[in-house]
C-alpha positions in Angstrom: 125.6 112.4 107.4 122.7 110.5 107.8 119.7 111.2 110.5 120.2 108.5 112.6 123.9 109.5 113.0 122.4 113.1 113.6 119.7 111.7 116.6 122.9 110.0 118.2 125.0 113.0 118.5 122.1 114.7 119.3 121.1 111.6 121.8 125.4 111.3 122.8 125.0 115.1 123.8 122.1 115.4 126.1 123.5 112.1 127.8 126.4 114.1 129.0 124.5 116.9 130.0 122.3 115.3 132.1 125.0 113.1 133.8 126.8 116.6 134.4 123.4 118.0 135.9 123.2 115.0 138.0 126.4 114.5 139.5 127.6 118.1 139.6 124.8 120.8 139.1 122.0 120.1 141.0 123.7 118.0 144.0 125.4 122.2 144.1 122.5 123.9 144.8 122.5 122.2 148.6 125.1 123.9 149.2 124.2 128.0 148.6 122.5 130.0 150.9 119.1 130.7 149.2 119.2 134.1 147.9 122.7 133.4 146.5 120.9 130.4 145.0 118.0 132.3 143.3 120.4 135.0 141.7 122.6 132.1 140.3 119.6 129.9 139.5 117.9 132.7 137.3 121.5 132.8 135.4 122.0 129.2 135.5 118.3 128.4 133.5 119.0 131.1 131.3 122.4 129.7 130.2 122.1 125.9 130.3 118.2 126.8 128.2 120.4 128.0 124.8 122.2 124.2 125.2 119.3 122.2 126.2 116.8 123.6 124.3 118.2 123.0 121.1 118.8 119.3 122.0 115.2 118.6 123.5 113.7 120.3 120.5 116.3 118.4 117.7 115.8 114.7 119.8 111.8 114.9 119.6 111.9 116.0 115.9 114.5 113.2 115.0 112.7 110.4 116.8 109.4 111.7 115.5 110.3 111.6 111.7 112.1 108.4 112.7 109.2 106.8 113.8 107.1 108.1 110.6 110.2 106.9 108.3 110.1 103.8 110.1 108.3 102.5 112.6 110.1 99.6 114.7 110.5 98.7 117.6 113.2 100.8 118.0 112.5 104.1 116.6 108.6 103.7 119.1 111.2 103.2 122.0 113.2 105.8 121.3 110.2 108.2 120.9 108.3 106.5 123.9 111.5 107.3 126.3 112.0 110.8 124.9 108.4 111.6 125.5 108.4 110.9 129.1 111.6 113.0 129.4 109.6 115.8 128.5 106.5 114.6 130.2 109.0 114.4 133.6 110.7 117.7 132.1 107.3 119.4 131.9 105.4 117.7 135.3 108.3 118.2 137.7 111.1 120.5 136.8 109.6 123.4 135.5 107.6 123.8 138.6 110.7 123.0 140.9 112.9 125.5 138.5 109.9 128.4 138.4 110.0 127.9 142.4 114.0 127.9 143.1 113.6 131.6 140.5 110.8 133.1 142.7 113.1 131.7 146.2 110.8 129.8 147.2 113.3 127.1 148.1 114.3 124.8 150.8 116.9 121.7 151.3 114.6 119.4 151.2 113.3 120.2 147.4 116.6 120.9 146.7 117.4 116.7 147.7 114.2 115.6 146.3 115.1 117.2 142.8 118.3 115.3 142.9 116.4 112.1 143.4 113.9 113.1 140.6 116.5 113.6 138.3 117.8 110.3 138.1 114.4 109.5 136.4 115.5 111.8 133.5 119.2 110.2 133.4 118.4 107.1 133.2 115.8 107.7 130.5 118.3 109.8 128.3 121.0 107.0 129.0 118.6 104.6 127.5 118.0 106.4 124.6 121.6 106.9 124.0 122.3 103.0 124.5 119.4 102.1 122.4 120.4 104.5 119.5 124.2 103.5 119.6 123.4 100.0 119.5 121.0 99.9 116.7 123.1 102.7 114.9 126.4 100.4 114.9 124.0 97.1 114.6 126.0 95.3 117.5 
């Protein structure tokens, strides 16, 4: 099995999680009461942490030695968008996550992390596109 095959499984799984995030997981939080929220959201980052992790950590180090193995146009793209997923990761959902733990949450940055989000989807959909196209040359 080769690595690019490897980075779009890799790049084929977090694409599905982050769609499932989008249009299922976060859009639920609106609807707890708060502290329900905060116990479920300390078991929720805990959980979905052992998937995502994993993947995060696998994508940067596949389109790292990608880039170093050889450096296109494509394999700088894919880095580039995978970097400003963690960058966005890092900035702006850690915080929100750290705050929605210690229940200092409301509706409004409950709506505003949907609408962040869609950042992070559309920049792991990218990656996915770009990998599966250059992977099967279409």
């Amino acid at each position: 099995m080769s690595i690019d095959f490897i980075g779009l499984l890799v790049n084929f799984g977090l694409v599905v999680l982050i769609w499932m995030i989008q249009l299922i997981v976060y859009p639920s939080f609106l609807h707890y009461k708060t502290e329900d929220l905060v116990g479920w959201h300390r078991k929720y980052t805990t959980l979905i942490g052992y998937i995502v992790v994993p993947l995060m950590l696998a994508q940067l180090s596949i389109s790292t030695f990608q880039v170093y193995a050889s450096a296109t146009l494509h394999t700088f793209s894919i880095l580039t968008l995978v970097l400003l997923v963690w960058l966005s990761t890092f900035l702006q959902f850690v915080p929100i996550h750290s705050n929605i733990s210690k229940g200092s949450v409301n509706q409004k940055m409950l709506s505003a992390m949907v609408k962040k989000n869609w950042t992070r989807t559309i920049l792991w959909t990218v990656v996915f596109i770009i990998s599966f196209l250059c992977h099967y040359k279409v």
